[in-house]
Residue frames as qw, qx, qy, qz and C-alpha x, y, z in Angstrom:
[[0.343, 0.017, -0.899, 0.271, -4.33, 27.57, -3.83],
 [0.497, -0.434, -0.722, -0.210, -7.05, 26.67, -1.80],
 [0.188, -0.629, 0.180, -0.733, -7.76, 29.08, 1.46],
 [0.771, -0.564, -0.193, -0.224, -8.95, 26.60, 3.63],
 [0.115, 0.420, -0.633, 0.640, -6.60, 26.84, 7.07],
 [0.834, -0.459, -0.298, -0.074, -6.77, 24.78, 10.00],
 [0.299, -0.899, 0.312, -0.070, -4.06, 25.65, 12.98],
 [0.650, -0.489, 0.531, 0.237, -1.90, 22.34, 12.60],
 [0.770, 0.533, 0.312, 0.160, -1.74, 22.08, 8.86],
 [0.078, 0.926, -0.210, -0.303, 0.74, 24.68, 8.41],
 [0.266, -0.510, 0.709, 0.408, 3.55, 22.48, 7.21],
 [0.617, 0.260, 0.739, 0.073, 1.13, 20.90, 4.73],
 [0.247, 0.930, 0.187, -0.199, 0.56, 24.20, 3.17],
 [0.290, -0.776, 0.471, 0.305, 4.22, 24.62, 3.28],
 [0.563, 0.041, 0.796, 0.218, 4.53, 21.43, 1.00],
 [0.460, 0.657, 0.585, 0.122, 1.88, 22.15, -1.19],
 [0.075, -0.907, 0.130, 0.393, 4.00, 25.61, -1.87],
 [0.173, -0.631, 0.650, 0.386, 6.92, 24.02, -2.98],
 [0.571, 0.374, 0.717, 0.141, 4.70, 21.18, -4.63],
 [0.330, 0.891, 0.291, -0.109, 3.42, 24.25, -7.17],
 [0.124, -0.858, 0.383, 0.318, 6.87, 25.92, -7.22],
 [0.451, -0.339, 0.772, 0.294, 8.04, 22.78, -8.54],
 [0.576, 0.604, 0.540, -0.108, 6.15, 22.85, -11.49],
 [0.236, 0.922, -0.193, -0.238, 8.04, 25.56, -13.00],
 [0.375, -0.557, 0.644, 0.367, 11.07, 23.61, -13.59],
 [0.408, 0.362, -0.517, -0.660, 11.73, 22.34, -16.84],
 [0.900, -0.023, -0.137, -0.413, 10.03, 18.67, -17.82],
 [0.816, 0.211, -0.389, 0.372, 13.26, 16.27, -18.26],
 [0.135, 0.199, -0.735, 0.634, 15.10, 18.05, -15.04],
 [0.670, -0.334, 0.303, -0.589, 11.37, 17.52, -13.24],
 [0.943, 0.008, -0.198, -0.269, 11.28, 14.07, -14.36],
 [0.761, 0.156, -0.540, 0.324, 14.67, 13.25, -13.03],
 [0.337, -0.391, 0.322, -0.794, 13.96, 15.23, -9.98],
 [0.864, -0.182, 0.140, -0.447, 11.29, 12.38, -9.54],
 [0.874, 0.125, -0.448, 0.143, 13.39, 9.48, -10.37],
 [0.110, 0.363, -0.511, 0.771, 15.86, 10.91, -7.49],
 [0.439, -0.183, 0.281, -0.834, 12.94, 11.42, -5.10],
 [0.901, -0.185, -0.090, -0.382, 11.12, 8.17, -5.87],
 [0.699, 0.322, -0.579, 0.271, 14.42, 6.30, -4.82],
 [0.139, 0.101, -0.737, 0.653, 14.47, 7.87, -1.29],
 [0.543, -0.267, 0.452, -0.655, 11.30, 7.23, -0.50],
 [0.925, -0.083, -0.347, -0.131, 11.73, 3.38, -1.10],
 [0.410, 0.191, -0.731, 0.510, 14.60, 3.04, 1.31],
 [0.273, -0.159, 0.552, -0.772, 11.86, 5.00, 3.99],
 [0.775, -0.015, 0.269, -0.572, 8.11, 3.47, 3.10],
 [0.193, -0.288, 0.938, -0.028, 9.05, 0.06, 3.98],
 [0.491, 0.109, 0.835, -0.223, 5.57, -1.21, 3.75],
 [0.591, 0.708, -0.212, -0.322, 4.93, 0.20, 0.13],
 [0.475, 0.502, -0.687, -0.225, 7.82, -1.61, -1.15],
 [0.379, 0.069, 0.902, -0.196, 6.74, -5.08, 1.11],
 [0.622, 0.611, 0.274, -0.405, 2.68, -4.19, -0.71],
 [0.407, 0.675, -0.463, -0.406, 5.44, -3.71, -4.31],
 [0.263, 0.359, -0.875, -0.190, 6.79, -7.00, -4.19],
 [0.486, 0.241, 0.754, -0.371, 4.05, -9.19, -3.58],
 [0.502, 0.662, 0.218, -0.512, 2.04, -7.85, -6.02],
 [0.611, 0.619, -0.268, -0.414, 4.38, -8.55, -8.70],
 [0.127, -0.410, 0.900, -0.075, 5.10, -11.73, -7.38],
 [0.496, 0.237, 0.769, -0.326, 1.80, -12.71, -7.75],
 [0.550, 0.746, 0.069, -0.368, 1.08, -10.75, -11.18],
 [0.434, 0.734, -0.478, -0.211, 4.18, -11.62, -12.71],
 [0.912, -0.345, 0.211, 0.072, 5.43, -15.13, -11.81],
 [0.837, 0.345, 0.074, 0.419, 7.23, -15.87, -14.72],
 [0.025, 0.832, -0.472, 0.292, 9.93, -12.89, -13.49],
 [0.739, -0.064, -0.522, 0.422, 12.69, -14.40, -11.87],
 [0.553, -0.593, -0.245, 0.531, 14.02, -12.75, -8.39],
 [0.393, -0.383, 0.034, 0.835, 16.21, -10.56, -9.47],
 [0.072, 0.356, 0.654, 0.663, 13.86, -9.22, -12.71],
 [0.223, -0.785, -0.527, -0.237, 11.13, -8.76, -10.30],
 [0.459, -0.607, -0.145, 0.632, 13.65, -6.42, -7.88],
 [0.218, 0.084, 0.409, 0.882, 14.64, -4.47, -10.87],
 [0.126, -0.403, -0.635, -0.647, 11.05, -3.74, -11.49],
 [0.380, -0.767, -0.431, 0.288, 10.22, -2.80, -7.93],
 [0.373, -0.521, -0.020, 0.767, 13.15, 0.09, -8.01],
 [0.055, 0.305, 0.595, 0.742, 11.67, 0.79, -11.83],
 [0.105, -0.729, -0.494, -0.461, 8.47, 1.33, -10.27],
 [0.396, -0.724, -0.345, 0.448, 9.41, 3.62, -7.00],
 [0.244, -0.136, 0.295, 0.914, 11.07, 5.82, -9.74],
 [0.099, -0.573, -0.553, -0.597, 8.08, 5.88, -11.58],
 [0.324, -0.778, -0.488, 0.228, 6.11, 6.91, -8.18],
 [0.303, -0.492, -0.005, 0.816, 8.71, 9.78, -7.75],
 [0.243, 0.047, 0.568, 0.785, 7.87, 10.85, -11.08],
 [0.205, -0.543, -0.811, -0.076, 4.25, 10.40, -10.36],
 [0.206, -0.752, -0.358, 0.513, 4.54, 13.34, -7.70],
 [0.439, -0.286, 0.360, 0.772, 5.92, 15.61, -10.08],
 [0.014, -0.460, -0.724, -0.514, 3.40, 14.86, -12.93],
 [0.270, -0.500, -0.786, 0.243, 1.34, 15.91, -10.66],
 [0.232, -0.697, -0.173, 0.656, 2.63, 19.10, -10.22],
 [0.016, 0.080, -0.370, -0.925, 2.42, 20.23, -13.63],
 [0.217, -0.630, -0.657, -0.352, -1.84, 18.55, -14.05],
 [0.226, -0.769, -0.454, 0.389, -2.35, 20.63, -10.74],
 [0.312, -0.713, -0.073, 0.624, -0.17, 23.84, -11.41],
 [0.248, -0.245, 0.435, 0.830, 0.42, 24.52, -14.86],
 [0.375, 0.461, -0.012, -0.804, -1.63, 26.20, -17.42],
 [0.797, -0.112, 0.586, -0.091, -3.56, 23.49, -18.86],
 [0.748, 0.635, 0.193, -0.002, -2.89, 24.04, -22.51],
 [0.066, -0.807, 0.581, 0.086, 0.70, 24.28, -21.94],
 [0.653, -0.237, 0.711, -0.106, 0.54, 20.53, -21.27],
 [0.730, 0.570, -0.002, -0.376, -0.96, 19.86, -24.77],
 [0.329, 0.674, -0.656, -0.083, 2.56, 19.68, -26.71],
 [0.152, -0.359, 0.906, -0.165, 3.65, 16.33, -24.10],
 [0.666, 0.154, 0.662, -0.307, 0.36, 14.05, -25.36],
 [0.125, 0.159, -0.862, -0.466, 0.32, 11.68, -28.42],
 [0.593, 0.118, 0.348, -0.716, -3.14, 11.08, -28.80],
 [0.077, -0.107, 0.990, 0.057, -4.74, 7.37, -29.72],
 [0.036, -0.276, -0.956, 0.093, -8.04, 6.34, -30.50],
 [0.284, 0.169, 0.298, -0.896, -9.93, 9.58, -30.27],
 [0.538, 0.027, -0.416, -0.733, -12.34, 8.35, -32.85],
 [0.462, -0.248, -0.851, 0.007, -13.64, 5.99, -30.34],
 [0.015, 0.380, 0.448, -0.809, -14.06, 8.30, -27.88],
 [0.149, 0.224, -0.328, -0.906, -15.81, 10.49, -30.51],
 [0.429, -0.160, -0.702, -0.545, -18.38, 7.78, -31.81],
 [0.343, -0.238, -0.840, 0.345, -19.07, 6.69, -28.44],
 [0.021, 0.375, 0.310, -0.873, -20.53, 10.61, -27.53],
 [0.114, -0.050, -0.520, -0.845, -22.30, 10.59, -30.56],
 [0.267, -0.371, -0.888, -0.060, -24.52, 7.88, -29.37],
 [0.386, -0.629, -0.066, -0.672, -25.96, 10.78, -26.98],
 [0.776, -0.266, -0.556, -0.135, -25.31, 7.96, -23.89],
 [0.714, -0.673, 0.192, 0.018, -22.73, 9.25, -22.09],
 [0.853, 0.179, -0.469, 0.144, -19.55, 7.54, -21.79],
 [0.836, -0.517, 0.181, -0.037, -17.86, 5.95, -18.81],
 [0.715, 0.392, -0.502, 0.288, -13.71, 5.74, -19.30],
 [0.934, -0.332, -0.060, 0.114, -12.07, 3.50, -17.39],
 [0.212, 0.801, -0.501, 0.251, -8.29, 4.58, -16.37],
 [0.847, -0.297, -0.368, 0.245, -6.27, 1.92, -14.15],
 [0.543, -0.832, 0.020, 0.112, -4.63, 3.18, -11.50],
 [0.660, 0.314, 0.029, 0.682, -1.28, 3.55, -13.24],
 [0.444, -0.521, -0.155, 0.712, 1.34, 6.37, -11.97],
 [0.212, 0.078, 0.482, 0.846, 0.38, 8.55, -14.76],
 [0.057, 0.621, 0.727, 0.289, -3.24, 9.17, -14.06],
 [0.287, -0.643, -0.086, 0.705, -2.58, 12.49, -12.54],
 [0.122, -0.539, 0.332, 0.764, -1.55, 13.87, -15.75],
 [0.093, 0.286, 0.747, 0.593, -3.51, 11.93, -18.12],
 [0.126, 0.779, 0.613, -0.031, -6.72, 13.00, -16.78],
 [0.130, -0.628, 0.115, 0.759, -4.80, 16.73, -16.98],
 [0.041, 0.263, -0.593, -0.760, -4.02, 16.16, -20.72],
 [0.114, 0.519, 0.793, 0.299, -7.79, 14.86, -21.63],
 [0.089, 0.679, 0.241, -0.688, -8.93, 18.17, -21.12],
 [0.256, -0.362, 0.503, 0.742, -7.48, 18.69, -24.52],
 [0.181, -0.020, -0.768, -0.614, -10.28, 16.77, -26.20],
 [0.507, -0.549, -0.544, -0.382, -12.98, 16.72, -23.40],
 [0.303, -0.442, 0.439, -0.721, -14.32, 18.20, -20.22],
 [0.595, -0.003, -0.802, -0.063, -14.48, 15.66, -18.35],
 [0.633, -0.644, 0.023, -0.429, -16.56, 14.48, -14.83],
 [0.398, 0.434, -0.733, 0.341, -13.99, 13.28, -12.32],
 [0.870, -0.411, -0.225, -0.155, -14.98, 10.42, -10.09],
 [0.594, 0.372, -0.634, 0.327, -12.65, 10.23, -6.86],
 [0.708, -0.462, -0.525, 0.097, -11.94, 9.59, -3.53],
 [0.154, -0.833, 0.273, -0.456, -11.95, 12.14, -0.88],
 [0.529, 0.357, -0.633, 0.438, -8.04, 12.39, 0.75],
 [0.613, -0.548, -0.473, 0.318, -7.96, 11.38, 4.67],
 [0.452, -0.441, -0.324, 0.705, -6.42, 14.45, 5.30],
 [0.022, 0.765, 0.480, -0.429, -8.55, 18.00, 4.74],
 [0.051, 0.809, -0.216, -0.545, -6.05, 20.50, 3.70],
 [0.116, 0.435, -0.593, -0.668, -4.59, 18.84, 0.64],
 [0.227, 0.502, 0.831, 0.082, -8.16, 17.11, -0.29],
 [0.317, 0.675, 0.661, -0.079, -8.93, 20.63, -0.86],
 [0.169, 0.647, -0.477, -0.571, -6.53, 21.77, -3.38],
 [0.334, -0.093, 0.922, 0.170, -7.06, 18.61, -4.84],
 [0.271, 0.732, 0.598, -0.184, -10.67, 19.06, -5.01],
 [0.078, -0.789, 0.227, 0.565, -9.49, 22.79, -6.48],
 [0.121, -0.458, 0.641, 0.604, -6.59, 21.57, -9.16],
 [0.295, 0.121, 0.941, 0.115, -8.65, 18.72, -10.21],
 [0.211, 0.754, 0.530, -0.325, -11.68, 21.04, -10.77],
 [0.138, -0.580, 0.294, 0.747, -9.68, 23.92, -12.93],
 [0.187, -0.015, 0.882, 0.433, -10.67, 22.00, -16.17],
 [0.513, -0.017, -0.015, -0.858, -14.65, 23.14, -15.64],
 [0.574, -0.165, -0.771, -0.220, -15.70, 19.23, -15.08],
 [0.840, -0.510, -0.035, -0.183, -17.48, 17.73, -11.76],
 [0.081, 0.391, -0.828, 0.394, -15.95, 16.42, -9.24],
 [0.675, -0.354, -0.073, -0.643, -17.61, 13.76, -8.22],
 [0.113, -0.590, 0.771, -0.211, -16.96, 11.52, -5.30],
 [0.340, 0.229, -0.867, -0.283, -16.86, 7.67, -5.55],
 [0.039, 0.142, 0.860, -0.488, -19.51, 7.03, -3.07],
 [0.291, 0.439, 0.120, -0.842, -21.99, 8.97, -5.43],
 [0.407, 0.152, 0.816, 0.380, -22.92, 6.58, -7.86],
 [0.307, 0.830, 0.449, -0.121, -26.37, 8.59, -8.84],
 [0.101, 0.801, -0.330, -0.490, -24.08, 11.71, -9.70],
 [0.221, -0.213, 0.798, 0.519, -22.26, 9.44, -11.97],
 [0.139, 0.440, 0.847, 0.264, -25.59, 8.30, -13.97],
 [0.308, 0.875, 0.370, -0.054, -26.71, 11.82, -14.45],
 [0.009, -0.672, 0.516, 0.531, -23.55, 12.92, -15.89],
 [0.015, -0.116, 0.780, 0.614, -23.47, 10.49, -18.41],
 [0.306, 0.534, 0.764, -0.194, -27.20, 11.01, -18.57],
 [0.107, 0.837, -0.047, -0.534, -26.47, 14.67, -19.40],
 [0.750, 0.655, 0.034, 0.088, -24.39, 13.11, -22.30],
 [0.221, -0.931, 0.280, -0.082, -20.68, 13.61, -20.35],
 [0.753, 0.271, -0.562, 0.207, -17.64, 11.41, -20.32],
 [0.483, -0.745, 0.420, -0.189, -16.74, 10.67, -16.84],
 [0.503, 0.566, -0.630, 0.173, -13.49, 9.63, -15.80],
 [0.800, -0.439, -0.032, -0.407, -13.55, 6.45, -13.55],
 [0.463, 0.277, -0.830, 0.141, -10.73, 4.49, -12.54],
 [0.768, -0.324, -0.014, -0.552, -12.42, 1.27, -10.81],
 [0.827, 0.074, -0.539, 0.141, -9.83, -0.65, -9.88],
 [0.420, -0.120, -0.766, 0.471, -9.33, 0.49, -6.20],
 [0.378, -0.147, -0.267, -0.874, -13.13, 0.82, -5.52],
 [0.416, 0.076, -0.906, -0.016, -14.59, -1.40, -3.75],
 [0.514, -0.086, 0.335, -0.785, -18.14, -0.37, -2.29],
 [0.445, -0.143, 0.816, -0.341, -19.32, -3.38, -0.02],
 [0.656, 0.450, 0.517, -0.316, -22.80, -4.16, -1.96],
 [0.573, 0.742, -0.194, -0.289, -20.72, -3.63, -5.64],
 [0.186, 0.684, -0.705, -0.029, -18.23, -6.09, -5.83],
 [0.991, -0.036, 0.076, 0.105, -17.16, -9.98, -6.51],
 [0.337, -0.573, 0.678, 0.312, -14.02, -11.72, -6.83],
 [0.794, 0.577, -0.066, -0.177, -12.54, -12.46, -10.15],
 [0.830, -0.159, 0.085, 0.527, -9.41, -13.58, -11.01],
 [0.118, 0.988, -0.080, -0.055, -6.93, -10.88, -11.53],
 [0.308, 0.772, -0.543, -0.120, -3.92, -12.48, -13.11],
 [0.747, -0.221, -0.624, -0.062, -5.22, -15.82, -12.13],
 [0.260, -0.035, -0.750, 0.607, -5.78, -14.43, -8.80],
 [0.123, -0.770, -0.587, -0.219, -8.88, -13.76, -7.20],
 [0.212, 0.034, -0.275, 0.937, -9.13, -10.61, -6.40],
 [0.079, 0.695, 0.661, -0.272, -11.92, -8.12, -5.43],
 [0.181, -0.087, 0.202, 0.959, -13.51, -6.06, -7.92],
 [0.172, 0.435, 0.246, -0.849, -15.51, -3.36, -8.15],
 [0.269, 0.534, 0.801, 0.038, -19.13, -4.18, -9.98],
 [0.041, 0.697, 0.378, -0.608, -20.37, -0.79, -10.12],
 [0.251, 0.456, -0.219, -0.825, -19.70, 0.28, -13.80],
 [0.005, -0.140, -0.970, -0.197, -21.80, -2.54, -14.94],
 [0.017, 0.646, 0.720, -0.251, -24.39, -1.75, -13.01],
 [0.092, 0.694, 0.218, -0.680, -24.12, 1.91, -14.39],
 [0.032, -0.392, 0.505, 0.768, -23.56, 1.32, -17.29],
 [0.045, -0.452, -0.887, -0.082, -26.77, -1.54, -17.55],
 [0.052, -0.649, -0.449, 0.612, -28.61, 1.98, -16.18],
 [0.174, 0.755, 0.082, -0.626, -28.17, 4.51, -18.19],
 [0.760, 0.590, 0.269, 0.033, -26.84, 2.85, -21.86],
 [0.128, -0.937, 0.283, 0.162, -23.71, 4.38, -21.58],
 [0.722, 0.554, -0.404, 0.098, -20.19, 3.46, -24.04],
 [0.754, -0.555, 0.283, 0.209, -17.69, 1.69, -21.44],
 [0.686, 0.614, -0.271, 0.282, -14.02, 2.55, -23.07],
 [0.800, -0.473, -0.049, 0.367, -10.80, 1.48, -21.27],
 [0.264, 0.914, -0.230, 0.205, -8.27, 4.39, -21.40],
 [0.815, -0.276, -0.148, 0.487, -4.64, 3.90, -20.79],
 [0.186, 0.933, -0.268, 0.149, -1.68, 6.91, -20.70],
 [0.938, 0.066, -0.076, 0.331, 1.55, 5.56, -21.11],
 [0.055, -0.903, 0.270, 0.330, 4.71, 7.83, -20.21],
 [0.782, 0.609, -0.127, 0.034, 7.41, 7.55, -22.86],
 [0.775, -0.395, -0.030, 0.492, 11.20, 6.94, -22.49],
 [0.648, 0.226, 0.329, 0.649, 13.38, 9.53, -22.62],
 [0.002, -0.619, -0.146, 0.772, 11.16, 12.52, -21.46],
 [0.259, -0.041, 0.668, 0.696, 9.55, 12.16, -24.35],
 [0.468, -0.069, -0.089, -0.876, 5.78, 12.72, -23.17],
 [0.477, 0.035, 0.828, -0.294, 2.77, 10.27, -22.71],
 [0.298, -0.100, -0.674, -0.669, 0.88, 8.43, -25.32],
 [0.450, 0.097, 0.260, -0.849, -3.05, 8.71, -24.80],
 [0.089, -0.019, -0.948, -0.305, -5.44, 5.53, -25.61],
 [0.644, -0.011, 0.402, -0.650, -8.58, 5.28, -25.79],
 [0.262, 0.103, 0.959, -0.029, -9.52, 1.59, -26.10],
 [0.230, -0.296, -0.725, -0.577, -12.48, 0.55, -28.54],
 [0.558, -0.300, 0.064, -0.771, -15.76, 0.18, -27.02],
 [0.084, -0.301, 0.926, -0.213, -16.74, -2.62, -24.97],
 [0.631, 0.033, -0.410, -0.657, -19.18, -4.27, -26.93],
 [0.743, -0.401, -0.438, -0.308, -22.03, -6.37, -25.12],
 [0.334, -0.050, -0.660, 0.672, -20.79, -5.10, -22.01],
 [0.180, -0.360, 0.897, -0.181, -22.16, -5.42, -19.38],
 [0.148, 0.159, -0.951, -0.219, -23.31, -9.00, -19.98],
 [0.789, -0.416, 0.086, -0.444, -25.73, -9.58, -16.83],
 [0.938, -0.196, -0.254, 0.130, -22.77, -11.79, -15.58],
 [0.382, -0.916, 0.116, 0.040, -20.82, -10.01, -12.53],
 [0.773, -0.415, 0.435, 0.203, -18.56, -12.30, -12.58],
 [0.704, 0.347, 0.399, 0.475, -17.58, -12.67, -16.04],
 [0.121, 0.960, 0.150, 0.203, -17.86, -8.69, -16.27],
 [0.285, -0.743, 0.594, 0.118, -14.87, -7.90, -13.87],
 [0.797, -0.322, 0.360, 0.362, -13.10, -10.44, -15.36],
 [0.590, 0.544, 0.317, 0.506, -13.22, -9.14, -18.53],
 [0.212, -0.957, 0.114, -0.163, -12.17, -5.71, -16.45],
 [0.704, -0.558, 0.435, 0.066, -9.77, -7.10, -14.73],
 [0.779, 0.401, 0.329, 0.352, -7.88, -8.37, -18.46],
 [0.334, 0.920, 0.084, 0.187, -8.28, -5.19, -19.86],
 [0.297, -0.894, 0.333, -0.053, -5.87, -3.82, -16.82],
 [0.857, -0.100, 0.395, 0.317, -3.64, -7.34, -16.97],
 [0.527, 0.449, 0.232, 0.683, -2.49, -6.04, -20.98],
 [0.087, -0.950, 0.098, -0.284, -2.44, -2.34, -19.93],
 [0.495, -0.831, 0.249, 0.053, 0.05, -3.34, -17.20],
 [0.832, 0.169, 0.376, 0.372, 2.34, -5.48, -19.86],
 [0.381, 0.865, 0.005, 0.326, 2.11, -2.21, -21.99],
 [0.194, 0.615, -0.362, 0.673, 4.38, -0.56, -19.38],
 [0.650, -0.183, -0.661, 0.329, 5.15, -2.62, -15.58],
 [0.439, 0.033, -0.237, 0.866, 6.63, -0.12, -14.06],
 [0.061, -0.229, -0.206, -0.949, 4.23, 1.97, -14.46],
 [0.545, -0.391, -0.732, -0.120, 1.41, -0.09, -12.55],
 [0.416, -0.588, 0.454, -0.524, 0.54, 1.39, -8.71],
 [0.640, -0.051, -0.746, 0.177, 2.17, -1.98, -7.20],
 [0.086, 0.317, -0.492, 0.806, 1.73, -0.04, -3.88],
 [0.671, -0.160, 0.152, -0.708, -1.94, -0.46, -3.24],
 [0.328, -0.115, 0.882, -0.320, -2.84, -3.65, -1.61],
 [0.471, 0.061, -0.578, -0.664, -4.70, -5.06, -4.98],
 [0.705, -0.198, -0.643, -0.227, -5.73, -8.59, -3.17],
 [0.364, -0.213, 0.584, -0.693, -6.58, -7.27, 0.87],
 [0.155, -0.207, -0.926, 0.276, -8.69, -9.39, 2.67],
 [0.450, -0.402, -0.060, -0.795, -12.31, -8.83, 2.66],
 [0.869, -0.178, -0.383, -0.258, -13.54, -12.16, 3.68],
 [0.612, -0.626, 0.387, -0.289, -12.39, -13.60, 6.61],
 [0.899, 0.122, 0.331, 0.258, -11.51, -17.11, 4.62],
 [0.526, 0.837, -0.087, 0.120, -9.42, -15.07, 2.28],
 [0.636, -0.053, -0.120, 0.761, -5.12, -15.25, 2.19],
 [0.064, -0.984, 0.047, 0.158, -3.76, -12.68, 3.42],
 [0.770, 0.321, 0.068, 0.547, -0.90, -12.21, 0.87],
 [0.158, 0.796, -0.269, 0.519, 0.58, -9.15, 2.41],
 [0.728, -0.681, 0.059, 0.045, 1.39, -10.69, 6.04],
 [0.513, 0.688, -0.461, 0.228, 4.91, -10.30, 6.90]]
């Protein structure tokens, strides 16, 4: 674990102890561990589960009331689970993990590196990405695009766990780093759906809502010639493990039409989130307000 010490952090440290400790337990009692655990902390983070049911009021109409409640308390389990995962991509030995991935598509991944270009995969923001990017290790070293955490001490065990794998780290405000990794001929791992740097981004629809999204792997990917593949990681029922996709290539992407580009982003993530609801981060405020004219569909 990470050395760095500041004088009031001590109970974070204290967390991030038992976060690591918890790793040791078996998989199926961790994973109900997390279903437990994501249950009490919807009764406390009120405005997560206000941000949960919006979101899949607006993404899902065609649920009825009570369908879409079900599928809020489906996904605060998943979250609990989420923290857990977590603790085995951060703390366990990564080729232990191996055995729990079902692997999809590699031979897209594969042709895509041949090209010599790079490639750019796209994860959504699903409660699983913790552990998927853990279990791509298996088949690549990957460069890890993310966003440094508001709070010090556990941005830098993050920075740490996330690193253990021998890829970059490279943060999301760094676009150039990105375009000389996949100059260098690297896969980096991007998830660009809650991105949203000022001078990189339109609104598209996003389940026939507009939403704001994030422009930027167009524009890197119009740079440097790089394969754009959408990855998904699905957990299974049953404590059965996660299945691993890589999506085809996105052929005559990008277009030289912003707009049309995120939407066709924005899709990709629409059928990913069909694959498995529940699984979706409903938590993050998908359609904030940049724009002054804009709804504000979280107001309570």
């Amino acid at each position: 674990m990470s050395r760095s010490r500041t004088p009031g952090d001590w109970w974070i440290r204290a967390v991030l102890r038992l976060h690591a400790l918890s790793a040791r337990l078996p998989y199926r009692p961790l994973l109900a561990l997390g279903r437990v655990t994501g249950r009490l902390a919807r009764l406390v983070m009120r405005e997560r589960r206000h941000n949960a049911r919006r979101n899949i009021a607006l993404c899902l109409p065609e649920l009825d009331e009570p369908a879409r409640a079900a599928l809020e308390r489906q996904h605060f389990e998943s979250l609990g689970i989420a923290l857990f995962e977590t603790a085995l991509a951060w703390w366990r030995p990564l080729p232990s993990l191996w055995p729990l991935g079902r692997t999809e598509g590699l031979e897209q991944l594969e042709r895509a590196l041949a090209r010599g270009h790079g490639v750019l995969l796209l994860p959504a923001h699903f409660t699983t990405m913790e552990l998927g990017a853990a279990l791509l290790h298996r088949h690549v070293v990957p460069d890890i695009v993310y966003r440094r955490f508001s709070q010090p001490a556990i941005d830098a065990v993050m920075r740490e766990r996330r690193a253990r794998g021998g890829g970059r780290l490279i943060e999301s405000r760094e676009p150039r780093a990105v375009i000389r990794s996949l100059r260098a001929n690297h896969v980096v791992w991007y998830p660009p759906d809650q991105i949203y740097p000022p001078k990189n981004r339109v609104l598209a629809p996003f389940c026939g809502v507009p939403a704001m999204t994030n422009t930027t792997p167009m524009r890197i990917a119009r740079l440097t010639g790089a394969a754009v593949l959408p990855f998904l990681v699905l957990r299974l029922p049953g404590g059965d493990g996660y299945r691993l996709v890589f999506g085809p290539e996105l052929e005559g992407f990008p277009s030289g039409d912003p707009v049309a580009d995120a939407t066709r982003l924005n899709q990709l993530v629409e059928q990913q989130i069909r694959a498995a609801p529940a699984q979706y981060r409903w938590i993050h405020r998908r359609f904030r307000a940049y724009t002054p004219d804009y709804p504000d569909y979280y107001a309570q």
